[in-house]
PDB file of the backbone (N, CA, C, O) and the ligand in Angstrom, with CONECT records:
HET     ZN  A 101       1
ATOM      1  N   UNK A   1       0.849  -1.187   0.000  1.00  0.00           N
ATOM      2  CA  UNK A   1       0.000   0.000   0.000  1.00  0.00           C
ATOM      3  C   UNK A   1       0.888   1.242   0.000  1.00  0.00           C
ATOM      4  O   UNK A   1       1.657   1.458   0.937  1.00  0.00           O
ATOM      5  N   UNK A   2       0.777   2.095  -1.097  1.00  0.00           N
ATOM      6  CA  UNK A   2       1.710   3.662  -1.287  1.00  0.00           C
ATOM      7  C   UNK A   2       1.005   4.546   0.202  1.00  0.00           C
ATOM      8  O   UNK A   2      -0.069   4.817   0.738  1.00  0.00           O
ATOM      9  N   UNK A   3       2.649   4.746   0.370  1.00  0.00           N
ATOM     10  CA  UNK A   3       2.269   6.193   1.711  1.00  0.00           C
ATOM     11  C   UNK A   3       2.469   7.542   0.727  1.00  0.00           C
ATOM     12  O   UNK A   3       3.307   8.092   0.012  1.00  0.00           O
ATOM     13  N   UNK A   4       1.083   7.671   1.215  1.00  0.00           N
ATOM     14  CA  UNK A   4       1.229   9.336   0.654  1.00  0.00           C
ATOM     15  C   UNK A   4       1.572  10.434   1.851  1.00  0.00           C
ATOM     16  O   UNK A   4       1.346  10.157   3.029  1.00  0.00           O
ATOM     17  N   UNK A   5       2.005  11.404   1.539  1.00  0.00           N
ATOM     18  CA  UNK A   5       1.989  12.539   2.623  1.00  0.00           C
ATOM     19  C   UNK A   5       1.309  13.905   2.315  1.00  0.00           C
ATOM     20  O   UNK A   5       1.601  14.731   1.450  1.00  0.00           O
ATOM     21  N   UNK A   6       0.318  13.923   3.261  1.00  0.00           N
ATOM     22  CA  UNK A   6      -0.126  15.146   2.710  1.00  0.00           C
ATOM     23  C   UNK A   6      -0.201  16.304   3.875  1.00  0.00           C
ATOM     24  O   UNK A   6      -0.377  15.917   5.030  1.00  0.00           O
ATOM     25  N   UNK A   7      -0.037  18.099   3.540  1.00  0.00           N
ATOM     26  CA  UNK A   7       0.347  18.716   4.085  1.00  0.00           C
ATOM     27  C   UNK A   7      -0.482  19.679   3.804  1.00  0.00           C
ATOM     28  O   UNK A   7      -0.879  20.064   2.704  1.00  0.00           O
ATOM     29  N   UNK A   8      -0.892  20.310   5.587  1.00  0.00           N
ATOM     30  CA  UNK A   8      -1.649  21.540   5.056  1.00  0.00           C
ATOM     31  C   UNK A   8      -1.910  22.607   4.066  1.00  0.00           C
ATOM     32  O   UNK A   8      -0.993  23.383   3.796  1.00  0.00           O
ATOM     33  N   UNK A   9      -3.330  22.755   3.366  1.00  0.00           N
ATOM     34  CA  UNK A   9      -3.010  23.931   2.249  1.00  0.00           C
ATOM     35  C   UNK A   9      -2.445  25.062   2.779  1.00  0.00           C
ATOM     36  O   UNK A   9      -2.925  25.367   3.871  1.00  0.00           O
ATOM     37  N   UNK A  10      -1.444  25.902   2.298  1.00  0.00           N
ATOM     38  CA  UNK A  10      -1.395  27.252   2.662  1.00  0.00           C
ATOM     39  C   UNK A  10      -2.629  28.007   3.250  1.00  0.00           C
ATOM     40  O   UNK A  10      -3.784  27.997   2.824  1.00  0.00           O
ATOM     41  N   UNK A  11      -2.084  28.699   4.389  1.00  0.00           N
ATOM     42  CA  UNK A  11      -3.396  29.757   4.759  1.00  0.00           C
ATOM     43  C   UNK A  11      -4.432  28.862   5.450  1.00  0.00           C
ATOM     44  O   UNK A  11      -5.519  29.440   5.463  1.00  0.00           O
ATOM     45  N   UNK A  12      -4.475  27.736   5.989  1.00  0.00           N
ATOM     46  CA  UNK A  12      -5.068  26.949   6.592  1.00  0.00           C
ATOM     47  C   UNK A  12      -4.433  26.395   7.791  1.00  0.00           C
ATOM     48  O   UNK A  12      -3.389  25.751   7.902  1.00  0.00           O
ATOM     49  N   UNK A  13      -5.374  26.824   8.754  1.00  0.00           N
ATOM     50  CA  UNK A  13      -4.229  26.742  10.297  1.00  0.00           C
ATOM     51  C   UNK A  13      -4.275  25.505  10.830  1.00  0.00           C
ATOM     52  O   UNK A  13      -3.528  25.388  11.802  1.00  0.00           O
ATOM     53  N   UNK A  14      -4.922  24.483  10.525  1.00  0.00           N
ATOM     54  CA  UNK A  14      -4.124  23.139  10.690  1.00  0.00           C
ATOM     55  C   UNK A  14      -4.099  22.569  11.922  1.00  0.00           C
ATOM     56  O   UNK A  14      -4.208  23.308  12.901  1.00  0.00           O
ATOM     57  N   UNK A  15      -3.993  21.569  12.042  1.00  0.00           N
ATOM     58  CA  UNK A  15      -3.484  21.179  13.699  1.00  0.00           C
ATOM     59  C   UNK A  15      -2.000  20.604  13.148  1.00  0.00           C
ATOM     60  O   UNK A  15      -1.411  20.642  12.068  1.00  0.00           O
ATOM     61  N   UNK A  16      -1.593  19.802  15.079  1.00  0.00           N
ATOM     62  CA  UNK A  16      -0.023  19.691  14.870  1.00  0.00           C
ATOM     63  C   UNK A  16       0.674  18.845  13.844  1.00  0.00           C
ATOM     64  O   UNK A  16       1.847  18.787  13.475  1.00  0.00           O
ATOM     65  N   UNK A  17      -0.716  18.036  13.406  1.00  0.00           N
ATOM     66  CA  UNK A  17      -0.447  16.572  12.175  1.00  0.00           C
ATOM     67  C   UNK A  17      -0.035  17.369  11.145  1.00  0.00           C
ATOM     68  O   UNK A  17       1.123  17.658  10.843  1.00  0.00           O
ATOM     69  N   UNK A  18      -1.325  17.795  10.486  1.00  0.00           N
ATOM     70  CA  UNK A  18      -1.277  18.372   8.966  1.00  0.00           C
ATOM     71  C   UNK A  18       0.276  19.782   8.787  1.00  0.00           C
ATOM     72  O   UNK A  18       1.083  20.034   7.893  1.00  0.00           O
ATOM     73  N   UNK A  19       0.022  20.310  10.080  1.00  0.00           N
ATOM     74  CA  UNK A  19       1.278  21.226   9.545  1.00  0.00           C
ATOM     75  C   UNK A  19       2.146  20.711   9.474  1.00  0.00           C
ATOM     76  O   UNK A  19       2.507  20.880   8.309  1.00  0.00           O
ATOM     77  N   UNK A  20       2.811  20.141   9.941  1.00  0.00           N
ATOM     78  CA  UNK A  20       4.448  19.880   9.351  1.00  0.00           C
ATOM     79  C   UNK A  20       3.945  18.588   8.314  1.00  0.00           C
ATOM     80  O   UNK A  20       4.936  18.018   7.857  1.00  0.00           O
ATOM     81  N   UNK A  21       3.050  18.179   7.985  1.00  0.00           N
ATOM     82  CA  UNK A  21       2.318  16.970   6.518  1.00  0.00           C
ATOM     83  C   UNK A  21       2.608  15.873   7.862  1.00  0.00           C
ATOM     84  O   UNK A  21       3.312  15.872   8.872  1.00  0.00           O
ATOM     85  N   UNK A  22       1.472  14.834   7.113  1.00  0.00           N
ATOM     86  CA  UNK A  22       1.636  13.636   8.054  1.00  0.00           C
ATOM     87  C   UNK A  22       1.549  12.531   6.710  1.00  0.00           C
ATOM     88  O   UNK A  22       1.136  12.651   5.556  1.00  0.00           O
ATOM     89  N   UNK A  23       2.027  11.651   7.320  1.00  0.00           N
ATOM     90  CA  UNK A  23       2.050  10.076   6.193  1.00  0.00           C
ATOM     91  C   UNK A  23       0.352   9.132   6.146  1.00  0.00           C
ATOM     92  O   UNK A  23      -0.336   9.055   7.164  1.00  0.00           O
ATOM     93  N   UNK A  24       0.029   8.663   5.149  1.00  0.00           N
ATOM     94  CA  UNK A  24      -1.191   7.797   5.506  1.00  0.00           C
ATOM     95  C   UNK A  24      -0.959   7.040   3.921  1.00  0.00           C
ATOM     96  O   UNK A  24      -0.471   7.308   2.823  1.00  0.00           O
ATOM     97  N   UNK A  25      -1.739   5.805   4.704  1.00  0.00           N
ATOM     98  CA  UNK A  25      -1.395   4.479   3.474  1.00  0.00           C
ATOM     99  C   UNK A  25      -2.410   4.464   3.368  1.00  0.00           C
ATOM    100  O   UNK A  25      -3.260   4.291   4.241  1.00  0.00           O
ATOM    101  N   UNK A  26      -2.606   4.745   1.657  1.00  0.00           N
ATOM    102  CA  UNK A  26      -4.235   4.502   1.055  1.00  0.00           C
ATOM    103  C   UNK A  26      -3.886   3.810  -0.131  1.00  0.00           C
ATOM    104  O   UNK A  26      -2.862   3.931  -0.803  1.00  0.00           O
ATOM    105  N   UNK A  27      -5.115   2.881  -0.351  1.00  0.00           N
ATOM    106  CA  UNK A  27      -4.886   2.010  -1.489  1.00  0.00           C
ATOM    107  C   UNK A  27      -5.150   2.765  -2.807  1.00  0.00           C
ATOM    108  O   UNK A  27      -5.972   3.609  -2.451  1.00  0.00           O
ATOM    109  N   UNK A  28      -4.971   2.916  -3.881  1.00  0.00           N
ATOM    110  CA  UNK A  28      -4.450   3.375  -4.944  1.00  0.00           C
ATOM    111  C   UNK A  28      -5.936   3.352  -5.737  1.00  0.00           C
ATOM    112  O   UNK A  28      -5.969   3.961  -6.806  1.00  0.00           O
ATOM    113  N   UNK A  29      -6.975   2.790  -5.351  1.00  0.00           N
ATOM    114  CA  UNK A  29      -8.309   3.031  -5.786  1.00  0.00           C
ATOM    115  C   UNK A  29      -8.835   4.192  -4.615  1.00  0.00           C
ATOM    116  O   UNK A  29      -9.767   4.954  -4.872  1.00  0.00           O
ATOM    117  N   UNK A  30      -8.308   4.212  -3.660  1.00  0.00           N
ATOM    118  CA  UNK A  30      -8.854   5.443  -2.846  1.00  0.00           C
ATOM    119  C   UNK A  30      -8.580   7.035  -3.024  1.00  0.00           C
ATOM    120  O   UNK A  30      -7.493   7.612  -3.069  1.00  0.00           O
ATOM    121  N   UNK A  31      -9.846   7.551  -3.107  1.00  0.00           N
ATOM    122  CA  UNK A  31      -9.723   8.984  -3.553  1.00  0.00           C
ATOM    123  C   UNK A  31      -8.800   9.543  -2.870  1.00  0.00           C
ATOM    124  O   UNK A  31      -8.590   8.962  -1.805  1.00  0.00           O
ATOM    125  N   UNK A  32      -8.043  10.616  -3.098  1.00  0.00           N
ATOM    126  CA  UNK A  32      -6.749  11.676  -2.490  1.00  0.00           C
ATOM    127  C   UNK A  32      -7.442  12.222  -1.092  1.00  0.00           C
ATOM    128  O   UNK A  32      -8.635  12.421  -0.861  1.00  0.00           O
ATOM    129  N   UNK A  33      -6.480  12.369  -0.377  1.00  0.00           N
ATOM    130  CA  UNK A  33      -7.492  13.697   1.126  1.00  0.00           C
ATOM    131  C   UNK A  33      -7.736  14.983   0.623  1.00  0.00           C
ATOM    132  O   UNK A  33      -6.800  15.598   0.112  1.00  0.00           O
ATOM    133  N   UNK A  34      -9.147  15.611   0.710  1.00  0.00           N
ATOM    134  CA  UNK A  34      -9.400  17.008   0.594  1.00  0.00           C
ATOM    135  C   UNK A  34      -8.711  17.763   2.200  1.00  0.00           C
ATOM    136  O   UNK A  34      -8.159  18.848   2.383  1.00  0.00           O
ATOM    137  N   UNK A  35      -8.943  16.986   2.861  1.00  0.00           N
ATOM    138  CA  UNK A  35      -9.104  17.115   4.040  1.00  0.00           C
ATOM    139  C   UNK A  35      -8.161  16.642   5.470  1.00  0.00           C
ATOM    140  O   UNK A  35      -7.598  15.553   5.585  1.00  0.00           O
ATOM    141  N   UNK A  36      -8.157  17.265   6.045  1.00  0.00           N
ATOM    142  CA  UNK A  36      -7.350  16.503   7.301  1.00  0.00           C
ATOM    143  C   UNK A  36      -7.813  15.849   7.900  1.00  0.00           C
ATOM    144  O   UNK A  36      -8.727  16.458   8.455  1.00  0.00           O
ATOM    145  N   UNK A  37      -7.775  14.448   8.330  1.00  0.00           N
ATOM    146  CA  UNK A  37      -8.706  13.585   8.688  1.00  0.00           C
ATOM    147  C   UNK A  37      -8.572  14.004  10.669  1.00  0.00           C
ATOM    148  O   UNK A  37      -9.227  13.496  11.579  1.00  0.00           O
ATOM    149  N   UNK A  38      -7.497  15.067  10.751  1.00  0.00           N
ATOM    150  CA  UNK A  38      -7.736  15.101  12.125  1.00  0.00           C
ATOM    151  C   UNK A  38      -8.315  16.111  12.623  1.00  0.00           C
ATOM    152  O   UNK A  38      -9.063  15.966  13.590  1.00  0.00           O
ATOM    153  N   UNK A  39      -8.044  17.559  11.961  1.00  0.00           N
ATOM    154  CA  UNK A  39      -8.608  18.698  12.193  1.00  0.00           C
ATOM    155  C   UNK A  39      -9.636  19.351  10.790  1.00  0.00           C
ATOM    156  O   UNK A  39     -10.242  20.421  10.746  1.00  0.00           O
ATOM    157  N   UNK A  40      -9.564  18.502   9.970  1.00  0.00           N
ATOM    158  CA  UNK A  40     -10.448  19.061   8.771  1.00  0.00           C
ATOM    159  C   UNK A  40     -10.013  20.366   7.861  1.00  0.00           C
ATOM    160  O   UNK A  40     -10.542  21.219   7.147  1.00  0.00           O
ATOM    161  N   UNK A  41      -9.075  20.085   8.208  1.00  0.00           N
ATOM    162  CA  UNK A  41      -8.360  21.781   7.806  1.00  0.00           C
ATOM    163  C   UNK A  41      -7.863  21.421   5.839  1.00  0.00           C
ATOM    164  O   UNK A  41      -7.741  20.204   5.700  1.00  0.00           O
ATOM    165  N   UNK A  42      -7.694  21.911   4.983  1.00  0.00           N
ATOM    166  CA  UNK A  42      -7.616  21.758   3.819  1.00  0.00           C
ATOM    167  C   UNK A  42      -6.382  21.242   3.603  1.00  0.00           C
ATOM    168  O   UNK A  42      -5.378  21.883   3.913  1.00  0.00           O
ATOM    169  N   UNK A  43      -6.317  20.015   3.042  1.00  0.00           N
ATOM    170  CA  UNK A  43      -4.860  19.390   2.634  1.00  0.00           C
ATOM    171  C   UNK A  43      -5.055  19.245   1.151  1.00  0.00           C
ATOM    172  O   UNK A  43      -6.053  19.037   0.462  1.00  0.00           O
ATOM    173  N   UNK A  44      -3.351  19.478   0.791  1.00  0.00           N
ATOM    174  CA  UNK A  44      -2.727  19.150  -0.665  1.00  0.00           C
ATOM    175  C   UNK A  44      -1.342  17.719  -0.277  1.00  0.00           C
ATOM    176  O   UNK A  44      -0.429  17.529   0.527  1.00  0.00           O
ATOM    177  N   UNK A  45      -1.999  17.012  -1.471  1.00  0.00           N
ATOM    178  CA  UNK A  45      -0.933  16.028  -0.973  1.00  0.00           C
ATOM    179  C   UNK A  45       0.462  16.092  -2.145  1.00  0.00           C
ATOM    180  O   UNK A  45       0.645  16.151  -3.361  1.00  0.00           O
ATOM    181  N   UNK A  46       1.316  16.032  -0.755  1.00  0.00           N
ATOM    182  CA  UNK A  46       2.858  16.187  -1.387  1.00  0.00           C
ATOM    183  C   UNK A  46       3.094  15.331  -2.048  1.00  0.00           C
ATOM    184  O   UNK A  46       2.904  14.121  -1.925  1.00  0.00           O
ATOM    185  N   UNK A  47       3.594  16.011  -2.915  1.00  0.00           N
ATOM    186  CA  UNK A  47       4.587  14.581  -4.032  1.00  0.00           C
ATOM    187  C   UNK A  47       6.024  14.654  -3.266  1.00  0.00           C
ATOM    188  O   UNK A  47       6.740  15.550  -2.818  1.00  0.00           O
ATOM    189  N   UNK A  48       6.062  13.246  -3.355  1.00  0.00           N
ATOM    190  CA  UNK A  48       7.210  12.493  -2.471  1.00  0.00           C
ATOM    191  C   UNK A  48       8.296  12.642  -3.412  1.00  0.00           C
ATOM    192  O   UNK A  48       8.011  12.952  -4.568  1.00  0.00           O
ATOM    193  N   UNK A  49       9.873  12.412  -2.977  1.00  0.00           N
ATOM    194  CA  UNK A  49      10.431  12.801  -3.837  1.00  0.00           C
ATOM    195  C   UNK A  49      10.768  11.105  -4.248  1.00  0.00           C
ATOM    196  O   UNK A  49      11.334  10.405  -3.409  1.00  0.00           O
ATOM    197  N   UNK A  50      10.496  10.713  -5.171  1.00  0.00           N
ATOM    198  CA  UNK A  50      11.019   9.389  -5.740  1.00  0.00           C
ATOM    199  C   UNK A  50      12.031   9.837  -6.522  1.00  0.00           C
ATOM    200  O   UNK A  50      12.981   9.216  -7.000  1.00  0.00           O
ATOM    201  N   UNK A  51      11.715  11.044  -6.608  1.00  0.00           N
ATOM    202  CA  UNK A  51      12.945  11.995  -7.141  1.00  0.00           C
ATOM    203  C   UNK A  51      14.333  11.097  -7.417  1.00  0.00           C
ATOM    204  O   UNK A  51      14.980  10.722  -8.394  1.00  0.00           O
ATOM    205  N   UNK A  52      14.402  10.965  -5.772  1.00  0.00           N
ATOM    206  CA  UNK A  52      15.817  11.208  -4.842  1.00  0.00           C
ATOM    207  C   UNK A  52      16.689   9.800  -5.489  1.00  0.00           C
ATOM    208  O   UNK A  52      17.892   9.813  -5.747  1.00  0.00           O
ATOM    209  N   UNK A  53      15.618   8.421  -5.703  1.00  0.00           N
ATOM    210  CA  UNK A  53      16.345   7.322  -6.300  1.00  0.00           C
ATOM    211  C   UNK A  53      16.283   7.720  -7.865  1.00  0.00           C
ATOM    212  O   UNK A  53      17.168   7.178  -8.527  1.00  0.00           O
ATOM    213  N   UNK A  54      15.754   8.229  -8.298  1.00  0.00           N
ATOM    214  CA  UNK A  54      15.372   8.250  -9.577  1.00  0.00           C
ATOM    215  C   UNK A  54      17.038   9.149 -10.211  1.00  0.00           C
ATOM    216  O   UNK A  54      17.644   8.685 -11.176  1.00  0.00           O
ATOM    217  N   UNK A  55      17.498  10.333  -9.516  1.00  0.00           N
ATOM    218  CA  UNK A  55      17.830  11.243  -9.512  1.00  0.00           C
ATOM    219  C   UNK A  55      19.651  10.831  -9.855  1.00  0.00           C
ATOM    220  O   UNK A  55      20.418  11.516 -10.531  1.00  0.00           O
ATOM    221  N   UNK A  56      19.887   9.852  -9.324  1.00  0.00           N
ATOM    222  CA  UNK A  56      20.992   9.299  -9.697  1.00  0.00           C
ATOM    223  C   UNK A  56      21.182   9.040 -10.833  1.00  0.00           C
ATOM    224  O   UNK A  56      21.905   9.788 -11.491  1.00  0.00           O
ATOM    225  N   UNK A  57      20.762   8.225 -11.253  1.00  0.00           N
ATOM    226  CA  UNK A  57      20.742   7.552 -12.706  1.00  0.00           C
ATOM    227  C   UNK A  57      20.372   8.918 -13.662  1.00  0.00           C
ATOM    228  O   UNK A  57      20.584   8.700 -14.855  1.00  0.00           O
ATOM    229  N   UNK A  58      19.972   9.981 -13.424  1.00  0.00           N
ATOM    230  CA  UNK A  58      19.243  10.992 -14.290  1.00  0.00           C
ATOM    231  C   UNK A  58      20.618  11.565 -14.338  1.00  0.00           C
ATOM    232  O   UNK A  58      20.943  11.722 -15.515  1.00  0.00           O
ATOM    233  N   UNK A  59      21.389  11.874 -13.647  1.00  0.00           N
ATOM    234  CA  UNK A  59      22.566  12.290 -12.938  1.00  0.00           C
ATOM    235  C   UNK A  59      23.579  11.682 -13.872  1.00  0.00           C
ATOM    236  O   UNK A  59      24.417  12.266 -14.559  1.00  0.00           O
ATOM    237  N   UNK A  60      23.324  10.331 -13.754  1.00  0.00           N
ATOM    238  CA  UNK A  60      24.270   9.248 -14.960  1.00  0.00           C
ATOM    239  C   UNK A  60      24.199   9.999 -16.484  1.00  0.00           C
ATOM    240  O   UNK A  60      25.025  10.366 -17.321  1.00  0.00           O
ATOM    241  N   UNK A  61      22.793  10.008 -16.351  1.00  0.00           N
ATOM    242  CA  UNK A  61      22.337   9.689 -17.600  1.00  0.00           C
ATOM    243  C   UNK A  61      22.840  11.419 -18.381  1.00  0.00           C
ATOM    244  O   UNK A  61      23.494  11.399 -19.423  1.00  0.00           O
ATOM    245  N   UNK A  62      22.448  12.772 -17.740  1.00  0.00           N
ATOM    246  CA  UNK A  62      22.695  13.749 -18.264  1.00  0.00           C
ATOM    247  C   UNK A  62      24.344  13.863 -18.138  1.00  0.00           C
ATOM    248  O   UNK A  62      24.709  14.851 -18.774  1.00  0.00           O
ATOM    249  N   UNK A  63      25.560  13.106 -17.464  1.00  0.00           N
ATOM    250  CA  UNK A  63      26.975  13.449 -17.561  1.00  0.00           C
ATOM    251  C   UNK A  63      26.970  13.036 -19.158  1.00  0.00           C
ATOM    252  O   UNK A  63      27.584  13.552 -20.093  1.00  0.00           O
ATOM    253  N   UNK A  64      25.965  11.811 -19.134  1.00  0.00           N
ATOM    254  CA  UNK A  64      26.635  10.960 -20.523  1.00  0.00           C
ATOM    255  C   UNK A  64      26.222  11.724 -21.727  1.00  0.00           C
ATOM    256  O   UNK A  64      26.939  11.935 -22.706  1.00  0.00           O
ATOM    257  N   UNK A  65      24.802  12.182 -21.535  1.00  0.00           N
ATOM    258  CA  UNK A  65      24.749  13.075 -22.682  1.00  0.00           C
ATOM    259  C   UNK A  65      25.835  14.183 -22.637  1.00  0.00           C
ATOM    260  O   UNK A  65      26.537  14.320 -23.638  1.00  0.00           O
ATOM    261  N   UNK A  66      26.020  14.935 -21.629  1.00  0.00           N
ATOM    262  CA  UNK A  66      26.335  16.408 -21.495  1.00  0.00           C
ATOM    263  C   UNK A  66      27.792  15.920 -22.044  1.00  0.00           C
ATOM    264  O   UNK A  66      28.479  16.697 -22.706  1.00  0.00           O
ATOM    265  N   UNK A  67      28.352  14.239 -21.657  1.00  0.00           N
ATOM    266  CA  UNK A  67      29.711  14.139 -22.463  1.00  0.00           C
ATOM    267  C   UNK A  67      29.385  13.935 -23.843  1.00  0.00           C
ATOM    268  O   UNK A  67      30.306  14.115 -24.639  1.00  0.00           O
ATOM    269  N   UNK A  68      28.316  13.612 -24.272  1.00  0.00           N
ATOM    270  CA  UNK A  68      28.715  13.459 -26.014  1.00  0.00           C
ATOM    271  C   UNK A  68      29.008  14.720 -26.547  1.00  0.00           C
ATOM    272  O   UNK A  68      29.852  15.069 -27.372  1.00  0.00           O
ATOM    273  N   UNK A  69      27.929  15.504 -25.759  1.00  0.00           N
ATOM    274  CA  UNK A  69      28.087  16.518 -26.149  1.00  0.00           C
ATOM    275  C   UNK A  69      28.965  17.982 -26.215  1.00  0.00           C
ATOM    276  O   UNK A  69      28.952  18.995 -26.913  1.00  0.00           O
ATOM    277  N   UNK A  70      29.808  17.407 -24.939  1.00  0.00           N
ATOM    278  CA  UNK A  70      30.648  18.474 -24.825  1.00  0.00           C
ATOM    279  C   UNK A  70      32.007  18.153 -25.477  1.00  0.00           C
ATOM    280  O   UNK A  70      32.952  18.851 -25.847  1.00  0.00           O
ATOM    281  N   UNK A  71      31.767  16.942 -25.479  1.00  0.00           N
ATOM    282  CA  UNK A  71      33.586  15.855 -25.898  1.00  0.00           C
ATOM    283  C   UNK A  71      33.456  15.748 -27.654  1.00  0.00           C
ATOM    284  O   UNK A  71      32.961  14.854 -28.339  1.00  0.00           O
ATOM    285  N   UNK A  72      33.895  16.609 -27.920  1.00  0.00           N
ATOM    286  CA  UNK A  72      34.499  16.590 -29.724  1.00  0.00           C
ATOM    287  C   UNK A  72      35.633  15.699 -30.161  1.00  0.00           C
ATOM    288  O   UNK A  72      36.845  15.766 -29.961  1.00  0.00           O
ATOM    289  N   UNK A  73      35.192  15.201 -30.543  1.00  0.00           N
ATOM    290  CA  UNK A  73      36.605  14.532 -31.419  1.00  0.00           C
ATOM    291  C   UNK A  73      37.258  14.933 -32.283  1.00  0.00           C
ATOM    292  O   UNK A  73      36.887  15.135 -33.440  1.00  0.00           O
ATOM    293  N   UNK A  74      38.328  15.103 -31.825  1.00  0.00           N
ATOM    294  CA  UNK A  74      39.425  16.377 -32.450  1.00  0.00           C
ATOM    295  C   UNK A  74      40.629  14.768 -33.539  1.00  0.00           C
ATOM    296  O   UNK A  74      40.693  14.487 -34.736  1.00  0.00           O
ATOM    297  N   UNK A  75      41.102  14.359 -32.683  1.00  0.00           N
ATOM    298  CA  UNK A  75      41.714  12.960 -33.548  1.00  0.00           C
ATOM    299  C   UNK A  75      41.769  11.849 -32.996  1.00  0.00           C
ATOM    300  O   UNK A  75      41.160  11.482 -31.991  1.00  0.00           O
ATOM    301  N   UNK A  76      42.355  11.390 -33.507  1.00  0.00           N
ATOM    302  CA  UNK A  76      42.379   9.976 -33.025  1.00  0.00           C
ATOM    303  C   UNK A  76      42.699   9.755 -31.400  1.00  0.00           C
ATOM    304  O   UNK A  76      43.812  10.032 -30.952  1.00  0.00           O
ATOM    305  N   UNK A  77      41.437   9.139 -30.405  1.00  0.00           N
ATOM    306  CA  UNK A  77      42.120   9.453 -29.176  1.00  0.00           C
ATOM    307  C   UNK A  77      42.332  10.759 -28.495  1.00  0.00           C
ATOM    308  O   UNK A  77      42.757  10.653 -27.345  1.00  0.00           O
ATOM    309  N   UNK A  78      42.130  11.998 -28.952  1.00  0.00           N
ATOM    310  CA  UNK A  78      42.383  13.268 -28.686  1.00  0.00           C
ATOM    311  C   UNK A  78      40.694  14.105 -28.835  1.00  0.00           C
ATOM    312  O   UNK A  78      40.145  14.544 -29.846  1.00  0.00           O
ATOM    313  N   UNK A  79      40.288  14.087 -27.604  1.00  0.00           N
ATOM    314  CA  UNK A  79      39.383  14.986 -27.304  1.00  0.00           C
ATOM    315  C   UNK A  79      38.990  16.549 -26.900  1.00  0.00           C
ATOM    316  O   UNK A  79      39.319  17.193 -25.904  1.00  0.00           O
ATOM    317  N   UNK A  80      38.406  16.816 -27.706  1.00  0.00           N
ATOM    318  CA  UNK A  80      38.705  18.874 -26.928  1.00  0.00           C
ATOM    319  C   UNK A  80      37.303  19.385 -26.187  1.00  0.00           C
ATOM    320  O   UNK A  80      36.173  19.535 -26.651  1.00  0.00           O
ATOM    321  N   UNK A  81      37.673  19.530 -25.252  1.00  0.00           N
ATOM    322  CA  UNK A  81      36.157  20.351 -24.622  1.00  0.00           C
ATOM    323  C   UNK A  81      35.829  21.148 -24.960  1.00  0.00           C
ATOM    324  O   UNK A  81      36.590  22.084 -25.206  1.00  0.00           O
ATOM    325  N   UNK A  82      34.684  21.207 -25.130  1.00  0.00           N
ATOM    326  CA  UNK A  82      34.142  22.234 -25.333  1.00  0.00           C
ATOM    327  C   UNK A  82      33.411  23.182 -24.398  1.00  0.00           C
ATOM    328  O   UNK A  82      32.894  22.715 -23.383  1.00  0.00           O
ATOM    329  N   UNK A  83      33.329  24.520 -24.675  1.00  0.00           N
ATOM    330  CA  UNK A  83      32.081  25.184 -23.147  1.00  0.00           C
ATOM    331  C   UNK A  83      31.581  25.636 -23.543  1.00  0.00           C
ATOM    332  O   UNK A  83      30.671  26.216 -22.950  1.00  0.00           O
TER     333      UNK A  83
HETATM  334 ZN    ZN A 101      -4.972  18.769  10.686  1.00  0.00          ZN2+
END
């Protein structure tokens, strides 16, 4: 079951859960929270950063472009950077 986290809307005073966002496991057919299920106060749910694993390999992946692209082949074996 995905933990979502969701965190008070702006401008909505919240209790101690929703302000700093709290975690809750809902099954993936279950609608999003409008709401704070503790104080009712208006929640937006955070996107988590899957970022963070994802972010490596993106990391990989743009050196390798950013090397095709920056690495000219000048001769044989002999590369010139470019900026
Ligand atoms: Zn709340």
């Amino acid at each position: 079951m995905p933990v979502y986290v969701y965190e008070k809307l702006e401008g909505e005073k919240g209790c101690e859960k929703c302000t700093g966002g709290f975690e809750i496991n809902q099954r993936l057919s279950e609608p999003k929270l409008d709401h704070c299920p503790y104080c009712k106060a208006k929640v937006v749910r955070v996107i988590q950063a899957p970022g963070l694993t994802h972010s490596k390999t993106d990391l990989h992946y743009r050196a390798k472009r950013a090397g095709f692209h920056t690495l000219k082949k000048v001769q044989k074996g002999e590369y010139e950077k470019l900026y």
